[in-house]
VEXPA-871987 format. One record per residue (C-alpha): residue in one letter; x negated, y negated, z; residue number from 1. Coordinates in nm, 3 decimals. Example, Ala and Ser with C-alpha at 12.3 -4.5 7.8 and 13.67 -1.06 7.14 Angstrom:
# VEXPA-871987
   code        xx        yy        zz   pos
      A    -1.230     0.450     0.780     1
      S    -1.367     0.106     0.714     2
# end
This chain:
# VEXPA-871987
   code        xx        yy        zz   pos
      X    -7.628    -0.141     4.695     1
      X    -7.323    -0.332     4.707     2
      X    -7.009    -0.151     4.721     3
      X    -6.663    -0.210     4.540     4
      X    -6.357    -0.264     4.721     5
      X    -6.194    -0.141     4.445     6
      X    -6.338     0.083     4.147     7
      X    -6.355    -0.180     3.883     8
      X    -6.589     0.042     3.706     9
      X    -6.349     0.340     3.708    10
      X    -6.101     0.167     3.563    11
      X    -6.316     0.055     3.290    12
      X    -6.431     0.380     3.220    13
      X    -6.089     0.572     3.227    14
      X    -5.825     0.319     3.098    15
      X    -5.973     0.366     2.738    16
      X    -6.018     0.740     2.759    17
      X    -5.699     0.798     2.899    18
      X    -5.527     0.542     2.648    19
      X    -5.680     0.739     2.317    20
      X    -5.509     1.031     2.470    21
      X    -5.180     0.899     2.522    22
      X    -5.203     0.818     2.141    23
      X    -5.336     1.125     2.096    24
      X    -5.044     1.261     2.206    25
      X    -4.801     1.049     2.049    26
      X    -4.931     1.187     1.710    27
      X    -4.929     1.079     1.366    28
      X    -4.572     0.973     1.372    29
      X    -4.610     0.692     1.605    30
      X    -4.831     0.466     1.426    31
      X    -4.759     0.162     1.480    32
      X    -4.725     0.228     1.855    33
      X    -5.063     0.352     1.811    34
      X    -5.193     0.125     1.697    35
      X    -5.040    -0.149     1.965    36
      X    -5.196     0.047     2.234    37
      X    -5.555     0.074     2.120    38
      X    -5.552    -0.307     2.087    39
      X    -5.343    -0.360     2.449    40
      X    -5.614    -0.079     2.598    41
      X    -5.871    -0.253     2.481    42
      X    -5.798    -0.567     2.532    43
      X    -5.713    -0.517     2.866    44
      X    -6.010    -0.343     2.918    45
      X    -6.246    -0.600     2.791    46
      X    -6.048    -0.896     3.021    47
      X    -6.118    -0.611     3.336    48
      X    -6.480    -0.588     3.222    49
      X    -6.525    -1.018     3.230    50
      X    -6.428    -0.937     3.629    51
      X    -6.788    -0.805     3.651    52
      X    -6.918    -1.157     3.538    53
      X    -6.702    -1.370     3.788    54
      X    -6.758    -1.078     4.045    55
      X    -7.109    -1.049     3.993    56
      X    -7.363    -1.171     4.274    57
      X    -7.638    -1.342     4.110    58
      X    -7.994    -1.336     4.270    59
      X    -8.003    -1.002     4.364    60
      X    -8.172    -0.637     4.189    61
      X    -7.909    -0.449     4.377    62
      X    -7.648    -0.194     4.250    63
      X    -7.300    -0.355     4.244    64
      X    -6.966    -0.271     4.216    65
      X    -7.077     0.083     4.362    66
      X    -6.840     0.362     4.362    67
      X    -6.993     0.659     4.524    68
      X    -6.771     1.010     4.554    69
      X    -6.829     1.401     4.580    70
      X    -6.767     1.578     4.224    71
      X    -6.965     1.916     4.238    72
      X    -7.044     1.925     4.626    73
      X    -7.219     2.331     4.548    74
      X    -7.520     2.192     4.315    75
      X    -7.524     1.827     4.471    76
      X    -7.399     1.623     4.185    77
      X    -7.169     1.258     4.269    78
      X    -6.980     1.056     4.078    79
      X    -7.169     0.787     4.111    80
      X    -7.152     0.466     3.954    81
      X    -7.326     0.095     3.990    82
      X    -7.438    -0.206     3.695    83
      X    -7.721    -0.437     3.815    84
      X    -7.808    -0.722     3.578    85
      X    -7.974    -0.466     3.326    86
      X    -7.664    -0.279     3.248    87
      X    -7.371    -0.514     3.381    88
      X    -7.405    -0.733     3.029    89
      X    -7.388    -0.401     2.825    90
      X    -7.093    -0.297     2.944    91
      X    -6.905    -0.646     2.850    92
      X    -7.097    -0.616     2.517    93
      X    -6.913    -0.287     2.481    94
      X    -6.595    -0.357     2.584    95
      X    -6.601    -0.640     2.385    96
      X    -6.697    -0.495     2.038    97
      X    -6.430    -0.232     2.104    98
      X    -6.122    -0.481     2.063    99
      X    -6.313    -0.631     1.752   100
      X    -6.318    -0.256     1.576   101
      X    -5.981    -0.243     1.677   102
      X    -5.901    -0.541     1.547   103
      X    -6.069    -0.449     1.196   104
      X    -5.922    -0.164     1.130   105
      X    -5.562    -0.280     1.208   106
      X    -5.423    -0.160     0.888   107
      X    -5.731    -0.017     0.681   108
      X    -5.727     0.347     0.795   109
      X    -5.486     0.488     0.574   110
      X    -5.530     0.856     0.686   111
      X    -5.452     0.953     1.066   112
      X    -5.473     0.653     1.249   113
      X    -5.367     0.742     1.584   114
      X    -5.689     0.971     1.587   115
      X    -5.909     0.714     1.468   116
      X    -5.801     0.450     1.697   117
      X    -5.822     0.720     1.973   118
      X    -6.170     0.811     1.884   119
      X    -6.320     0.469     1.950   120
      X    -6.135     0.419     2.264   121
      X    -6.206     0.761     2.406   122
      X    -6.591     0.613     2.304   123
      X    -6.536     0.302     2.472   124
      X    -6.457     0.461     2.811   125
      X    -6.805     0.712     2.738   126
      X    -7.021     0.444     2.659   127
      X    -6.901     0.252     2.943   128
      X    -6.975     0.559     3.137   129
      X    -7.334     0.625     3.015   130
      X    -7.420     0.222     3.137   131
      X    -7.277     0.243     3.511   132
      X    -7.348     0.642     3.558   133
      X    -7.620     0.657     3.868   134
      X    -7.605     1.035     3.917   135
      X    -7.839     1.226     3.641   136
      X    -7.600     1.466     3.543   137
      X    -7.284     1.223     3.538   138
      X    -7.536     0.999     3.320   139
      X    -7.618     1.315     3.123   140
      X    -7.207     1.404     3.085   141
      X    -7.119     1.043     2.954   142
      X    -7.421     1.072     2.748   143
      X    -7.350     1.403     2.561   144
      X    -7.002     1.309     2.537   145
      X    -7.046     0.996     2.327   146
      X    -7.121     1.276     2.015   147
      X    -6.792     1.395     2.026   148
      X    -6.631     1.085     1.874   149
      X    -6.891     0.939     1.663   150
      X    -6.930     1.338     1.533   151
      X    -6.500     1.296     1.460   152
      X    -6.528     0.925     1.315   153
      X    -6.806     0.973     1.041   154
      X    -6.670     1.372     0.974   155
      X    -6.354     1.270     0.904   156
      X    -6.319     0.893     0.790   157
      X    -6.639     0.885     0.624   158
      X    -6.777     0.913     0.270   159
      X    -6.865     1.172    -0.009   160
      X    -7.156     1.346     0.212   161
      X    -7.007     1.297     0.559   162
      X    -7.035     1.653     0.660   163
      X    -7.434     1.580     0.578   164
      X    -7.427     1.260     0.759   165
      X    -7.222     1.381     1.097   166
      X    -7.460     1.738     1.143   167
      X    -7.758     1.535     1.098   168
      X    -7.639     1.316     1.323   169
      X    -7.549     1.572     1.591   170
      X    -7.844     1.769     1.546   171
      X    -8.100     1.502     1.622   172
      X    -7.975     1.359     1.907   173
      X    -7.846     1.704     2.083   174
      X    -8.191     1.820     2.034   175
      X    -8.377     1.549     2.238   176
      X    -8.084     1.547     2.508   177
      X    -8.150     1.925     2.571   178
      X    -8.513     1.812     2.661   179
      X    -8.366     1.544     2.921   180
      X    -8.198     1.746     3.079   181
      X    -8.452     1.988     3.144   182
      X    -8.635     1.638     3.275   183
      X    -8.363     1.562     3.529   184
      X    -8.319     1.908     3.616   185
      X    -8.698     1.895     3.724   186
      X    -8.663     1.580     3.912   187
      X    -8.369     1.683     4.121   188
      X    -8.595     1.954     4.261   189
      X    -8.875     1.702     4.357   190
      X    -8.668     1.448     4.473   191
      X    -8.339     1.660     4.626   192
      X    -8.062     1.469     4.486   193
      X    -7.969     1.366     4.107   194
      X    -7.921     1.039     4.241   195
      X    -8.104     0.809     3.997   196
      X    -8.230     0.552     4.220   197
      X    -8.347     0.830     4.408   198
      X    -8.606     0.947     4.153   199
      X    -8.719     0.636     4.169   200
      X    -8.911     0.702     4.473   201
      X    -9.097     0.975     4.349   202
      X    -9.500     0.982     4.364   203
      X    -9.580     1.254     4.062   204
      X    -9.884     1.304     3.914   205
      X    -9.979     1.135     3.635   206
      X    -9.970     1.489     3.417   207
      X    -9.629     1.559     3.513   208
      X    -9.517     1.243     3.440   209
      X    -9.665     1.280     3.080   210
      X    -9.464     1.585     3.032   211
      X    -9.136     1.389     3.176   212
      X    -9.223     1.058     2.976   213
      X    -9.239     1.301     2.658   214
      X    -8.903     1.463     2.737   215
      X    -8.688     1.106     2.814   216
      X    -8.919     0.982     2.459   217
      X    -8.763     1.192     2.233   218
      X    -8.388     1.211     2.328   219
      X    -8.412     0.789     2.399   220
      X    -8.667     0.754     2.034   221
      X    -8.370     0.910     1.853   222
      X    -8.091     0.720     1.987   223
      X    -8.259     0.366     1.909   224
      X    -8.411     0.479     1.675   225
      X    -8.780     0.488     1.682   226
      X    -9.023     0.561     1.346   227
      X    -9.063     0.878     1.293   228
      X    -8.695     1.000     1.412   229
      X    -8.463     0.734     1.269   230
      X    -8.358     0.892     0.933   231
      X    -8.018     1.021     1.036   232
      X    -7.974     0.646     1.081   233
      X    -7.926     0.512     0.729   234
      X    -7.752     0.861     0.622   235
      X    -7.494     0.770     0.914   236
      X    -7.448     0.429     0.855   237
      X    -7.386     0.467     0.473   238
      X    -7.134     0.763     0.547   239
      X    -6.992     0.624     0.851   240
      X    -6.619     0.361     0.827   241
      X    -6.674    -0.008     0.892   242
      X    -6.590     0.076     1.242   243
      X    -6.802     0.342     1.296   244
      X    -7.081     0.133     1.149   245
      X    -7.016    -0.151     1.409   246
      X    -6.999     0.097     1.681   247
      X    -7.288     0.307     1.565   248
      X    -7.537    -0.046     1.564   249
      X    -7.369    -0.221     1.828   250
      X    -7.359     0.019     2.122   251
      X    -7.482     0.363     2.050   252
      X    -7.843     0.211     1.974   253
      X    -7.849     0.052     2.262   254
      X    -7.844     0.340     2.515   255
      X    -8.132     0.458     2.351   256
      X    -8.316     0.160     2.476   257
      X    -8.106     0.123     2.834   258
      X    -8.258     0.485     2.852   259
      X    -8.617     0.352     2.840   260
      X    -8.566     0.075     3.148   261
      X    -8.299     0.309     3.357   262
      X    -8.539     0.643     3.344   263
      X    -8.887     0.615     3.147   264
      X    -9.053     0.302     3.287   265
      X    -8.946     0.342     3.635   266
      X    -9.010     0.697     3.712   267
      X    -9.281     0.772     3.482   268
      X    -9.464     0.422     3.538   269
      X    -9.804     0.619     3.561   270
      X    -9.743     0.744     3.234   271
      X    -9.560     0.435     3.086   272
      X    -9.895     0.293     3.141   273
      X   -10.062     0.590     2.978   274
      X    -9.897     0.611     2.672   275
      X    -9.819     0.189     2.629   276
      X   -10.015     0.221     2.317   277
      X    -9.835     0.539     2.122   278
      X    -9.507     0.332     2.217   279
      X    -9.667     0.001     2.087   280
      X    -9.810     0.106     1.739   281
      X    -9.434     0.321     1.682   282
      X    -9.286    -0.026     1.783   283
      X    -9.473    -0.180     1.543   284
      X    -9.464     0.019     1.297   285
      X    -9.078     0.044     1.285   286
      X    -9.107    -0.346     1.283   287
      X    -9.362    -0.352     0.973   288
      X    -9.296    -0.071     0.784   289
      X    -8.967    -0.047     0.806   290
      X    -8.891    -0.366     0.746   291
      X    -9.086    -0.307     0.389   292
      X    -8.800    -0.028     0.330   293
      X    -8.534    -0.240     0.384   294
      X    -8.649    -0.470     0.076   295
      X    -8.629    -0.186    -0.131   296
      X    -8.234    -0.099    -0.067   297
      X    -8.018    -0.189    -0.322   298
      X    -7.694    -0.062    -0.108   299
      X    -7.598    -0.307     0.149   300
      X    -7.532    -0.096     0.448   301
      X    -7.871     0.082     0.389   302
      X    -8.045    -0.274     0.403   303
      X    -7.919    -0.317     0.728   304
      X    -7.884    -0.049     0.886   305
      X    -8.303    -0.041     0.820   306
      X    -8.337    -0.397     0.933   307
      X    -8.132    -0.212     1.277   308
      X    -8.428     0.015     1.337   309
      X    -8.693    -0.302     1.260   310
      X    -8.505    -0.503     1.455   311
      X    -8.482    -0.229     1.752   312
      X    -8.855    -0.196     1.750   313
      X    -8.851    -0.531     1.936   314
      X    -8.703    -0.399     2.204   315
      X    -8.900    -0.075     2.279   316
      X    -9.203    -0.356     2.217   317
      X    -9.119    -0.609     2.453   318
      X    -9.016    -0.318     2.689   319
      X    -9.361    -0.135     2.671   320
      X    -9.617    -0.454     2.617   321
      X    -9.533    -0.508     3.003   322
      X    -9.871    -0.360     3.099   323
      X   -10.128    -0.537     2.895   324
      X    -9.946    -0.901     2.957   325
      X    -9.944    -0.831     3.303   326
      X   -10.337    -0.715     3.340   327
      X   -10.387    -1.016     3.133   328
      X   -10.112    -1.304     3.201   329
      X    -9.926    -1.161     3.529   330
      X    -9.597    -1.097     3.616   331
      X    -9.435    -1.388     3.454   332
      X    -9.559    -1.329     3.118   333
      X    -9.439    -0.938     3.156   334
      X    -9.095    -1.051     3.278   335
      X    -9.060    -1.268     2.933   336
      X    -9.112    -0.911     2.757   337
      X    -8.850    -0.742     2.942   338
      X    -8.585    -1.003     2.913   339
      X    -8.740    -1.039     2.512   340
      X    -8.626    -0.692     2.490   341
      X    -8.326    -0.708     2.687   342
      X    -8.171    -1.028     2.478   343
      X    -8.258    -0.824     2.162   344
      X    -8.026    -0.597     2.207   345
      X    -7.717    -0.793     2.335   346
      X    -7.839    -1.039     2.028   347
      X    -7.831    -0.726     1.804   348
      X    -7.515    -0.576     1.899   349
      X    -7.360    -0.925     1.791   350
      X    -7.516    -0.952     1.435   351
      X    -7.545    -0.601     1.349   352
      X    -7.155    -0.549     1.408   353
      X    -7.052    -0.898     1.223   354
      X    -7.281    -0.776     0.929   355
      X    -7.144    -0.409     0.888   356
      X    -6.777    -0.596     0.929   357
      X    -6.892    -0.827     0.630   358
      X    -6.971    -0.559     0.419   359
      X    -6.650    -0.372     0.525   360
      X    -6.455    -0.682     0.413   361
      X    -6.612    -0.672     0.067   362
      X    -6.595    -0.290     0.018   363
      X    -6.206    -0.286     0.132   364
      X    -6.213    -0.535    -0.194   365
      X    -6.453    -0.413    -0.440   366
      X    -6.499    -0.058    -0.321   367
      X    -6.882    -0.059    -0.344   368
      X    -7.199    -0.153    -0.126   369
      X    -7.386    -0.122    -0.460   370
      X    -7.587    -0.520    -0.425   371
      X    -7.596    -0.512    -0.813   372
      X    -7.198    -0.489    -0.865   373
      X    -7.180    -0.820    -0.708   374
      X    -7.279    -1.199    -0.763   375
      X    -7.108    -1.492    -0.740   376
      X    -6.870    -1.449    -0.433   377
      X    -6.916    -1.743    -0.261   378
      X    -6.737    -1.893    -0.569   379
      X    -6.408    -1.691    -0.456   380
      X    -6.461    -1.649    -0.129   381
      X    -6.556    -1.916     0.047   382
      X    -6.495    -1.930     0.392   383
      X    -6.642    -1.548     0.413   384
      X    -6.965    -1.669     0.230   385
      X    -7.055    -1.913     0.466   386
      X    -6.996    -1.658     0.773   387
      X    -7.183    -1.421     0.575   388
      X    -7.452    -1.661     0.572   389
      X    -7.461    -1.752     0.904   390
      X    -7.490    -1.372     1.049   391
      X    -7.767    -1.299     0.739   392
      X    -8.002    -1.604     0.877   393
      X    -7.935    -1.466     1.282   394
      X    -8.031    -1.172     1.101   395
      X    -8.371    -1.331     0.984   396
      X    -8.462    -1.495     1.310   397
      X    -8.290    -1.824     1.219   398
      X    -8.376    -2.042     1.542   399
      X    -8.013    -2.186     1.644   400
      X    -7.918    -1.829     1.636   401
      X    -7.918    -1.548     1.867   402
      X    -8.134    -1.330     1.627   403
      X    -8.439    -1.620     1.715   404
      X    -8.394    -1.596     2.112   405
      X    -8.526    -1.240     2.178   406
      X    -8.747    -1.202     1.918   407
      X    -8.921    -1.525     2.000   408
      X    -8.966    -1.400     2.354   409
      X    -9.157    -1.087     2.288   410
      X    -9.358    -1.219     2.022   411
      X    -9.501    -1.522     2.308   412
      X    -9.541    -1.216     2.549   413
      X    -9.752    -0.994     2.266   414
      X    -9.944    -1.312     2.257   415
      X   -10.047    -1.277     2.596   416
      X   -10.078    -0.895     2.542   417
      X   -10.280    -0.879     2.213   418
      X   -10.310    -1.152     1.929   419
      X   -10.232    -0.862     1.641   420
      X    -9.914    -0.702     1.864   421
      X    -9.775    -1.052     1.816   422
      X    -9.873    -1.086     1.452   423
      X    -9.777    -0.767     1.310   424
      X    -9.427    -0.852     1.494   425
      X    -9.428    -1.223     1.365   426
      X    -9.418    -1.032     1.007   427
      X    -9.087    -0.940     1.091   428
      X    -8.935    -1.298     1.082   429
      X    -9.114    -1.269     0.669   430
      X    -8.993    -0.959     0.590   431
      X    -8.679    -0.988     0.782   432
      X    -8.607    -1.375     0.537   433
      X    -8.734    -1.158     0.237   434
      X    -8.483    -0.869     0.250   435
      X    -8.192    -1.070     0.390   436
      X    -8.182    -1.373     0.137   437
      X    -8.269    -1.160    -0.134   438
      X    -7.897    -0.957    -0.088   439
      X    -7.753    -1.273    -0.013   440
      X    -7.897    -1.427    -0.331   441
      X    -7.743    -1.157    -0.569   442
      X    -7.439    -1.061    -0.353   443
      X    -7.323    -1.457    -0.271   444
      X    -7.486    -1.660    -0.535   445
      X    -7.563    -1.684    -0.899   446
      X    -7.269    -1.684    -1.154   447
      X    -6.972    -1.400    -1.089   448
      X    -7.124    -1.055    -1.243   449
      X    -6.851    -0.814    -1.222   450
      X    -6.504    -0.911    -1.329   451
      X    -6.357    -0.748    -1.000   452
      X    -6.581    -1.076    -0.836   453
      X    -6.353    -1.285    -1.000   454
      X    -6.018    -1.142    -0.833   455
      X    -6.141    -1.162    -0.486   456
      X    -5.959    -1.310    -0.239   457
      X    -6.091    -1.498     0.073   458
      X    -6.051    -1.360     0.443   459
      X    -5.708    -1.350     0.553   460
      X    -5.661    -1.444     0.924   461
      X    -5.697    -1.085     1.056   462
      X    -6.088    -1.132     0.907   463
      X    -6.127    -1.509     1.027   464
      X    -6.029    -1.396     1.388   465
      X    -6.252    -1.107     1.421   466
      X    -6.566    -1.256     1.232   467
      X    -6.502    -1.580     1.385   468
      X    -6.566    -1.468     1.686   469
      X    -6.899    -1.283     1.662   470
      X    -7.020    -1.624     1.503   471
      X    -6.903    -1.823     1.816   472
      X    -7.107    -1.517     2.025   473
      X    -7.413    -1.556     1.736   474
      X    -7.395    -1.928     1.804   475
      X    -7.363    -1.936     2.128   476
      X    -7.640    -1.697     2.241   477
      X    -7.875    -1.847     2.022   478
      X    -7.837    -2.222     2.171   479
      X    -7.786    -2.133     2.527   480
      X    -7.915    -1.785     2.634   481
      X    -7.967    -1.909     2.985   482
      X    -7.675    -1.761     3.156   483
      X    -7.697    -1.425     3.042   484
      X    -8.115    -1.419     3.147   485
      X    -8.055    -1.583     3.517   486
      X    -7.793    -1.220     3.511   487
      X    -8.083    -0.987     3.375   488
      X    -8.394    -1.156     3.577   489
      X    -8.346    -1.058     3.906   490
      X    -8.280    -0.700     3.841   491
      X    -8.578    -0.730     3.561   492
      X    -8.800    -0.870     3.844   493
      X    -8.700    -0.569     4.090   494
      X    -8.827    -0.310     3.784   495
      X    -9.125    -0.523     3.687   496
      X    -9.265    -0.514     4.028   497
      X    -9.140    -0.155     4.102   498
      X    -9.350    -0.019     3.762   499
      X    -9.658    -0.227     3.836   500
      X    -9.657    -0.088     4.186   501
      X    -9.606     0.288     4.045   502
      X    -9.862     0.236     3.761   503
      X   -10.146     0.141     4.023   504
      X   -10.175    -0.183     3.845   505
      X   -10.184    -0.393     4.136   506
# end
């Protein structure tokens, strides 16, 4: 581990949470101070977090920028942190979608601002937390914690069923974490620390490790979300503000899936190998299936918020095909599935957030998702209509785009894994064209069908900045992903080699 002359990561973590408290505390009255801070917090936090790129020492699978301190000395616990090149990019992505939710919701919350603004920077610093966290139970804080503000955003700034939306919400995910926790609990006896690198050197047998592998499945499976447990997904997304939305699809998905590479396949690797298939066919099926539930949506944030979870199951696919390409293509063809995964999700976090901010631009407007209120927009708007565009074909797998980049990877690893794993996830770049350009069809296209259409005015410059931007990031990781996979590989190596090892495969 490589240790930080100065806590880098600490700062990231508590300059947000302590900046949503200061406006917490300046209160309703001081909105427009409010609102100045969220965006200097963040900003400021997301030009810190770009220190971990220039900072970071490539070639290695070691923990960097390691801050290591006593917090409960009695029961053993640290505060702990580290990012390799698994978790280092997430925490940019993070920091980064932050000031763009800031950004967005400049002057579009009309009721308690200073709390809303709060909210996502008290998430920021959380979120941050949950990706650097290398103690269990600080992990296991920073993940808990995250509810608290997504439960305040979608109760209070959401729509007609929030209350429906936000206990759903909270009752799925606390359930699985309760399970988890039990998990670590168990592994701190066998291994005599909660450090997590220190589980890693655990030899359990392969039925305990079922039991733990079933216990990290179900809190990470509802966090991605994973077929069967992803219906609080669509309920929250519809119910949830545009921010929330972004947030929601962006980053709270994604530690879901971090969970899966930081705990499941490295300390249950016996039973990773086990259970490959159950993980597999719910990958699939959340790729197939739900992909065939997204055509049928005719509200807009439904339709993607589905093509989230099909687009998700990429990730826990690439992630779990690992074993099978290895027995029959080696290590090289199992590294492509990890970094498939991995790619996937920073790819995701771009186009799901620039998609849920183009729908936020036309309900601020129109005040409706509703597909069928709307044709003919591109004729008023635009500029917005070809961004809209561009993030619906990333969306579809569009090669140029980042959507292409990680799903191309795992689908040439399930080749070398199983001919049908690759072509029941090649449906997805059918389904995922069908659903997509059928909403832009009747939402962009066609002759103006609702006389609201025809008052619409393009993006102002607020709108250009913020979805300009995610379209440079589409753009960019779609025609040169290199940099961000010579970050990932080394550390992707270190847990490729570490699983096979701990599965018996070699």
């Amino acid at each position: 581990m490589l240790e930080s002359s100065w806590p880098l990561l600490s700062l990231l973590i508590w300059m947000p949470i302590l900046g949503g408290v200061l406006i917490l505390l300046l209160g309703d009255q001081q909105q427009a101070l409010g609102r100045l801070i969220a965006l200097g917090v963040s900003l400021a936090t997301f030009l810190f977090s770009l220190l971990l790129i220039t900072g970071f020492e490539a070639g290695t699978a070691a923990m960097q920028f390691v801050e290591l301190r006593p917090w409960v000395e009695a029961l053993g616990v640290n505060y702990h942190l580290g990012v390799d090149g698994i978790s280092m990019p997430l925490v940019v992505l993070t920091t980064f979608s932050t000031v763009l939710v800031v950004i967005a919701g400049w002057n579009r919350i009309a009721y308690r601002p200073g709390l809303y603004m709060a909210c996502f920077l008290i998430m920021e610093g959380i979120v941050v937390g949950v990706f650097s966290a290398l103690d269990a139970i600080l992990f296991y804080v920073f993940w808990e914690a995250v509810l608290v503000p997504m439960f305040l955003i979608i109760g209070i700034w959401g729509g007609q069923n929030r209350i429906y939306a936000t206990i759903k919400f909270f009752l799925y995910t606390f359930i699985g974490s309760v399970l988890m926790l039990v998990a670590l609990i168990y592994l701190q006896f066998q291994a005599g620390s909660f450090g997590i690198l220190d589980m890693y050197g655990l030899n359990l047998p392969l039925s305990v490790q079922v039991w733990l592998f079933i216990a990290f499945l179900l809190a990470f499976a509802i966090k991605v979300p994973m077929w069967p447990v992803h219906t609080w997904l669509p309920d929250a997304h519809v119910q949830a503000p545009t921010g929330g939305s972004v947030i929601l699809a962006a980053i709270m998905l994604k530690i879901g899936g971090y969970g899966f590479v930081r705990f499941s396949l490295p300390i249950t690797p016996g039973a990773s190998l086990e259970l490959d298939w159950l993980m597999i066919l719910l990958s699939l099926v959340a790729v197939v299936y739900i992909g065939l539930v997204a055509m049928m949506q005719e509200d807009m944030k439904k339709l993607i918020a589905y093509s989230s979870i099909a687009h998700m199951g990429f990730v826990t696919l690439g992630f779990f095909i690992v074993f099978q390409v290895v027995v029959n293509a080696g290590e090289s063809g199992a590294l492509l599935a990890l970094g498939g995964g991995m790619v996937q999700m920073i790819s995701h976090g771009f186009i799901s957030a620039a998609m849920f901010l183009c729908v936020g631009v036309l309900y601020d407007r129109m005040h409706t998702r509703m597909i069928s209120e709307y044709g003919g927009v591109t004729h008023r708007m635009p500029v917005f209509a070809g961004l809209f565009v561009l993030f619906a074909m990333a969306n579809a797998g569009l090669p140029g785009t980042s959507g292409f980049v990680g799903e191309f990877m795992v689908i040439l690893a399930a080749f070398q894994a199983n001919f049908w794993y690759a072509f029941f996830a090649g449906l997805t770049l059918i389904l995922g064209a069908a659903y997509t350009l059928w909403m832009v069809k009747r939402v962009m296209y066609g002759p103006v069908g609702n006389e609201k259409v025809g008052a619409l005015k393009d993006v102002d410059g607020r709108e250009k900045l913020v979805l300009g931007v995610l379209a440079v990031a589409v753009l960019w990781l779609g025609l040169y992903p290199g940099p961000l996979i010579e970050i990932m590989e080394p550390s992707l190596e270190g847990l490729l080699q570490h699983v096979v090892a701990g599965s018996g495969l070699n």
